[in-house]
DSSP file (Angstrom, degrees, kcal/mol; ACC not computed):
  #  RESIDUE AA STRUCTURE BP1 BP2  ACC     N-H-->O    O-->H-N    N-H-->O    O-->H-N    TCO  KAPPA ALPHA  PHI   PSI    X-CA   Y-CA   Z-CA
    1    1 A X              0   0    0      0, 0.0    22,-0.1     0, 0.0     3,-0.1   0.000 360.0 360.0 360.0 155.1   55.1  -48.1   85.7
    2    2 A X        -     0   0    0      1,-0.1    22,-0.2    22,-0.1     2,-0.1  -0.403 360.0 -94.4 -85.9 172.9   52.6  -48.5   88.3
    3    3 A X        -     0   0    0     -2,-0.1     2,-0.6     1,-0.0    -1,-0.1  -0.384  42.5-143.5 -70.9 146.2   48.9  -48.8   87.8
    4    4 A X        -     0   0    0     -2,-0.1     4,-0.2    -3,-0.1    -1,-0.0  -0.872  15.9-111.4-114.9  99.9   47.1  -45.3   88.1
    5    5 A X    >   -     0   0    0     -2,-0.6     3,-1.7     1,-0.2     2,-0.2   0.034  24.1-124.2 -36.8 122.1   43.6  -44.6   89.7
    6    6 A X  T 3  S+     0   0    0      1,-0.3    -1,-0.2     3,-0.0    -2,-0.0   0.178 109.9  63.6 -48.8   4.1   41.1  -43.7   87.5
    7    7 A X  T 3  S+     0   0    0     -2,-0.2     2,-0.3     2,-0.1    -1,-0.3   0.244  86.3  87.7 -89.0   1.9   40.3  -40.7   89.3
    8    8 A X  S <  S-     0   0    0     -3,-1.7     2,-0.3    -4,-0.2    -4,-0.1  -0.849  76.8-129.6-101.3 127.7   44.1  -39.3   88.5
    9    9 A X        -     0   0    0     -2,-0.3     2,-0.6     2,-0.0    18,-0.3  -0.630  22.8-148.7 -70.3 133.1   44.6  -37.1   84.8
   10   10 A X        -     0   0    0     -2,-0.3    16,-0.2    16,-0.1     3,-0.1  -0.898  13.9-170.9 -96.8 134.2   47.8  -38.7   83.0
   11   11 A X        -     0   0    0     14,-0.8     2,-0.3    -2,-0.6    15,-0.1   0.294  54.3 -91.6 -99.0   7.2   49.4  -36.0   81.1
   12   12 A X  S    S-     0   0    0     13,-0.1    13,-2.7    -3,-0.0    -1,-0.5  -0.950  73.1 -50.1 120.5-146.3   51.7  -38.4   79.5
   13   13 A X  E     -A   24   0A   0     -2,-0.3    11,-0.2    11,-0.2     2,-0.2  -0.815  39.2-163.4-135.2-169.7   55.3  -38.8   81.7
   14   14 A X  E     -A   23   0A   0      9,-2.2     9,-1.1    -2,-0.2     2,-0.4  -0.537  31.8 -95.0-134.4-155.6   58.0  -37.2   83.3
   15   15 A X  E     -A   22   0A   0      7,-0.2     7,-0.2    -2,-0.2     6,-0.2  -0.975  34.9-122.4-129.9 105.4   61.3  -37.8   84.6
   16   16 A X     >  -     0   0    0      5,-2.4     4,-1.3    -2,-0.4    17,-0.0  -0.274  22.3-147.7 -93.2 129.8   61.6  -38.6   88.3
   17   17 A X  T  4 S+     0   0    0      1,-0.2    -1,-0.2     2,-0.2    16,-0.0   0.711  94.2  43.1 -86.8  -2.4   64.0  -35.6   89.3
   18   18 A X  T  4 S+     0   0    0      3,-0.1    -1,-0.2     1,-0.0    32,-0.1   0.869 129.9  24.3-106.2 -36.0   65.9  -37.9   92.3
   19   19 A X  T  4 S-     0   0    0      2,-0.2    -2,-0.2    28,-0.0     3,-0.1   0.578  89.3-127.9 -95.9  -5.7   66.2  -41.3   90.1
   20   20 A X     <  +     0   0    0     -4,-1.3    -3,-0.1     1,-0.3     0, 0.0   0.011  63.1 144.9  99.8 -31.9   66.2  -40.3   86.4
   21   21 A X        -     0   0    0     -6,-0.2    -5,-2.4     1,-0.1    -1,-0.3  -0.032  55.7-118.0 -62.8 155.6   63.2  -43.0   86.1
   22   22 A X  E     +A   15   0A   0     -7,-0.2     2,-0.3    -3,-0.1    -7,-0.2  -0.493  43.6 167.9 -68.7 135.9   60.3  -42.6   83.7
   23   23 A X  E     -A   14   0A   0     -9,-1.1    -9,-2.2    -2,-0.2     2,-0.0  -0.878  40.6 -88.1-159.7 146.0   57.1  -42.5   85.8
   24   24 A X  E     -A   13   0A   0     -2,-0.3     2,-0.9   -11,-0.2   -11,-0.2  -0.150  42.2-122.6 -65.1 131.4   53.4  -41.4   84.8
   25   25 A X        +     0   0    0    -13,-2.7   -14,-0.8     4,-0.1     2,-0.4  -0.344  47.8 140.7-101.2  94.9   52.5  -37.7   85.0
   26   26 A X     >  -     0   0    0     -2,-0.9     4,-1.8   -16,-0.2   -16,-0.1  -0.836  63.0 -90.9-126.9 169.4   49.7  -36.8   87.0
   27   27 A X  H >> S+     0   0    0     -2,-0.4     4,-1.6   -18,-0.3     3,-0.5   0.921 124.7  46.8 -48.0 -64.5   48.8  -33.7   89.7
   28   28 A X  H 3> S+     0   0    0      1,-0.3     4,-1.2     2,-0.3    -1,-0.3   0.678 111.4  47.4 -73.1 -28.0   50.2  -35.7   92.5
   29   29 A X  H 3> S+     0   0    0      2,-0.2     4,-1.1     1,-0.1    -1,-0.3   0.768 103.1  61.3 -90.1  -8.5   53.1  -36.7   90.9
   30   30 A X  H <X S+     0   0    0     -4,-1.8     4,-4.0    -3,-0.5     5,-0.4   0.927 111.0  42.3 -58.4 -55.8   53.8  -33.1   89.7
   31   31 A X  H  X S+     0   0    0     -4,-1.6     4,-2.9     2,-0.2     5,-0.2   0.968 105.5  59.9 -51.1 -67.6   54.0  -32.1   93.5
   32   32 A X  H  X S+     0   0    0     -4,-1.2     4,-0.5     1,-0.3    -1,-0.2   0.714 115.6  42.5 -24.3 -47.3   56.1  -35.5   94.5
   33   33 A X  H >X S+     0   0    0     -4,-1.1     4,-2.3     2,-0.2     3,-2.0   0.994 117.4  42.1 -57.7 -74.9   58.6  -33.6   91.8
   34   34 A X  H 3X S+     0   0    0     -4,-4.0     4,-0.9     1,-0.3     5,-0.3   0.840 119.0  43.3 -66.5 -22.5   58.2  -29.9   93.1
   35   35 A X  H 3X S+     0   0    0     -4,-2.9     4,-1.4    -5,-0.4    -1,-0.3   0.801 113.5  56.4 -87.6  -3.0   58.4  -30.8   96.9
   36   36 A X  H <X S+     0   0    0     -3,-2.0     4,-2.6    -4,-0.5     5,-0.2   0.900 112.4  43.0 -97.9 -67.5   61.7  -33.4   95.8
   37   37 A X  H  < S+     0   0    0     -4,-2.3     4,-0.3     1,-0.2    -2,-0.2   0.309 107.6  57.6 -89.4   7.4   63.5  -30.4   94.3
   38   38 A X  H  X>S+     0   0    0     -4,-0.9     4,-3.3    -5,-0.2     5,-1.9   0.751 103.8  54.8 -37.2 -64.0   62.7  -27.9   97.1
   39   39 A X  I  <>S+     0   0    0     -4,-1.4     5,-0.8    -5,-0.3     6,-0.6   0.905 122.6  27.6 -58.7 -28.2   64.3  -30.1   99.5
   40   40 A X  I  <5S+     0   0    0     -4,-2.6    -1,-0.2     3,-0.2     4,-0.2   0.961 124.8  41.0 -88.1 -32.6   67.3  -30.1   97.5
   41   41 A X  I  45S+     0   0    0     -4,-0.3    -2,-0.2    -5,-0.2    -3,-0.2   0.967 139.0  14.2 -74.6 -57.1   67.5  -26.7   95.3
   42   42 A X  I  <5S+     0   0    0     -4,-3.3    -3,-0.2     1,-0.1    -2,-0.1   0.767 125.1  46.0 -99.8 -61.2   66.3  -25.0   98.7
   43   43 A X  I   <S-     0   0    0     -5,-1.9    -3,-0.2     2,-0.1    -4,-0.1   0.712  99.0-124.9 -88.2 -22.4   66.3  -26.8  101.9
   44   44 A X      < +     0   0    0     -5,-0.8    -4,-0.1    -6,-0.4    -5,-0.1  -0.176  59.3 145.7 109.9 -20.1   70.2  -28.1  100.9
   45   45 A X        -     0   0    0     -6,-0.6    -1,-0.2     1,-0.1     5,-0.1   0.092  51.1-112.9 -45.2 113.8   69.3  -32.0  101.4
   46   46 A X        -     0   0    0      1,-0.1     4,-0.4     3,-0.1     3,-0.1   0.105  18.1-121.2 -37.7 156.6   71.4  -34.6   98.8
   47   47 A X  S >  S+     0   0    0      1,-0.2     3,-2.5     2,-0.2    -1,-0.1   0.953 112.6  63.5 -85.1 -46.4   69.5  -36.2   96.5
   48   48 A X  T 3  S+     0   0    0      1,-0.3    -1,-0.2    25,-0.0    -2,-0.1   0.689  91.3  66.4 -60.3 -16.1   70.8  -39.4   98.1
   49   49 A X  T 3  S+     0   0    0     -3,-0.1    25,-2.9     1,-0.1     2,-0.4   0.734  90.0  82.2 -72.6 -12.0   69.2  -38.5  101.0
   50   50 A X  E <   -B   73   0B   0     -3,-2.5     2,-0.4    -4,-0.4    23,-0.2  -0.844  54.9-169.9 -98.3 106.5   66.1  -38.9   99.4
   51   51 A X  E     -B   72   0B   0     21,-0.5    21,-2.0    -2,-0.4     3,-0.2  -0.921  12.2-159.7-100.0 132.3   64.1  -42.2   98.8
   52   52 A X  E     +B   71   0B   0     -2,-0.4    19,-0.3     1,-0.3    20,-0.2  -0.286  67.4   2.6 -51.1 161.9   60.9  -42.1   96.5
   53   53 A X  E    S+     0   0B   0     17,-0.9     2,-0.3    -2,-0.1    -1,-0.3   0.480  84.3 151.0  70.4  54.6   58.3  -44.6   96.5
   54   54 A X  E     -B   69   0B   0     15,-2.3    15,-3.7    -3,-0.2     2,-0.4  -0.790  27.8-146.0-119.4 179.3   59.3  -46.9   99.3
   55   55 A X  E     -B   68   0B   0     -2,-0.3     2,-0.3    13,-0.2    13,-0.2  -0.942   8.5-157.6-147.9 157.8   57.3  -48.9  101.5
   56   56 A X  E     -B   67   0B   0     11,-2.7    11,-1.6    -2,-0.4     2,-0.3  -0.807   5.1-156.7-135.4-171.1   57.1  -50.2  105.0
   57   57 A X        +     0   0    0     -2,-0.3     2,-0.3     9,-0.2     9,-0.2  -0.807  23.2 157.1-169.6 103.1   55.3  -53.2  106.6
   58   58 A X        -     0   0    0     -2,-0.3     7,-1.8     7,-0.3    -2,-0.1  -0.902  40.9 -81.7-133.9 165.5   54.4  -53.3  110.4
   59   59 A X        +     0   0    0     -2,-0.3     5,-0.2     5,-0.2    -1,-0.1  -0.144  38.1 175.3 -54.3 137.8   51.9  -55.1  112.5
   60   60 A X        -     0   0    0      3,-0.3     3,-0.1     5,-0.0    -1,-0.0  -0.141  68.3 -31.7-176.3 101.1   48.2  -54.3  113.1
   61   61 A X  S    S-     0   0    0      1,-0.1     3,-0.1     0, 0.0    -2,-0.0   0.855 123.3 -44.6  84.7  50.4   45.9  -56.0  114.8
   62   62 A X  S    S+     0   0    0      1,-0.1     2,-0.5     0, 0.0    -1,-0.1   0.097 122.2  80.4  74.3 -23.4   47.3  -59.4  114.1
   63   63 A X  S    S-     0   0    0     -3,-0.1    -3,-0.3    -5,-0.0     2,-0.3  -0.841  80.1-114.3-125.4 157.8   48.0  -59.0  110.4
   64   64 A X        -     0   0    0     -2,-0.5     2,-0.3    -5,-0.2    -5,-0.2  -0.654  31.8-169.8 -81.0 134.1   51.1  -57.2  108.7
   65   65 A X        -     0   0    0     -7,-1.8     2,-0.4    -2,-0.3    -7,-0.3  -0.589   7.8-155.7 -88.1 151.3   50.2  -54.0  106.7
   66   66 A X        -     0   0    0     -2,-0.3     2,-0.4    -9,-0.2    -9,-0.2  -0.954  11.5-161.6-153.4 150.0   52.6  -52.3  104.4
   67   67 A X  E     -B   56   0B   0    -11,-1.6   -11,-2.7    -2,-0.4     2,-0.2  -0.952  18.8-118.9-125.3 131.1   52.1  -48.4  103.6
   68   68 A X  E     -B   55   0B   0     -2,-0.4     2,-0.7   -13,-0.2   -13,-0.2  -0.474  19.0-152.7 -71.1 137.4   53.4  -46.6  101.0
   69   69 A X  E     -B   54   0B   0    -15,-3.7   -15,-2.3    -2,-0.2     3,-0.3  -0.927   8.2-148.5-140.8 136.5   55.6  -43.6  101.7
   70   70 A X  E    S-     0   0B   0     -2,-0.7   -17,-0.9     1,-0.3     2,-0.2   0.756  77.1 -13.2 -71.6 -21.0   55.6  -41.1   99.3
   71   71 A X  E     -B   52   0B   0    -19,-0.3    -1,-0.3   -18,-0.1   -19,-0.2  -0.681  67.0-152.4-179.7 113.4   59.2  -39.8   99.6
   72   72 A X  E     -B   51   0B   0    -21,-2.0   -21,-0.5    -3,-0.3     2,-0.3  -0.250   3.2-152.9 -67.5 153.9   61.6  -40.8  102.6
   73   73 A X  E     -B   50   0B   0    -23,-0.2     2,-0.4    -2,-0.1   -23,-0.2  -0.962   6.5-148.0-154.1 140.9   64.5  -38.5  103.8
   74   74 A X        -     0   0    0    -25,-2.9     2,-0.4    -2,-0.3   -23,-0.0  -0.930  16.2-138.6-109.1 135.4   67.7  -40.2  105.7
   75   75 A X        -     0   0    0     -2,-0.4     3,-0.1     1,-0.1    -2,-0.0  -0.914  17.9-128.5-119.2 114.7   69.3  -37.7  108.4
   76   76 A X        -     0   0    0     -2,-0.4    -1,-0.1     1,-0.2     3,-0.1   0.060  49.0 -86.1 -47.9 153.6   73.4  -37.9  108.1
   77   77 A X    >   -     0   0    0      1,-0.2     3,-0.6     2,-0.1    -1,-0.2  -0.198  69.7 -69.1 -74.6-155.9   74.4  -38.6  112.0
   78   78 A X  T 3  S+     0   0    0      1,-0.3    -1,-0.2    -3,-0.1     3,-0.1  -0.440 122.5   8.3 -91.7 158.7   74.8  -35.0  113.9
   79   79 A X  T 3  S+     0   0    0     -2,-0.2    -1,-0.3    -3,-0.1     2,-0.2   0.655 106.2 105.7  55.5   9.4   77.5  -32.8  113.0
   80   80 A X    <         0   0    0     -3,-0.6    -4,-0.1     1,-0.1     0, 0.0  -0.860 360.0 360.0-104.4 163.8   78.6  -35.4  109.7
   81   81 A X              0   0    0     -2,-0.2    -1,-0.1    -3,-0.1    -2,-0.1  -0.316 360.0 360.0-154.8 360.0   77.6  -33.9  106.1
């Protein structure tokens, strides 16, 4: 598990609802959960459309950044499901 800023309550953990994986239980990862399983329960999206916890890494200002992105969603081409 990743490290957690000391400003974040752990409640212990949960169960990540799109990989199964164990991950540390905080406010913000309680949302990361409820908005996960909207998109799917709700909005119709596949769970395999859905990346957690991924990262990117682009240019700026001469040196490479990479940003965390809290939960990715992959768009099927038009008119496939």
């Amino acid at each position: 598990m990743s490290e957690i800023p000391t400003h974040h309550f752990v409640y212990g953990t949960l169960e990540d609802f799109i990989t199964g994986e164990e991950l540390t239980d905080t406010d913000d990862e309680r949302i990361r959960q409820d908005l996960a399983r909207m998109m799917v329960e709700k909005l119709g999206y596949e769970k395999d459309d859905l990346e957690p916890r991924c990262s990117i890494e682009t240019l700026f200002s001469t040196q490479f950044v990479r940003s965390n992105i809290e939960l990715a969603v992959s768009l099927k081409e038009l008119g496939k499901k």
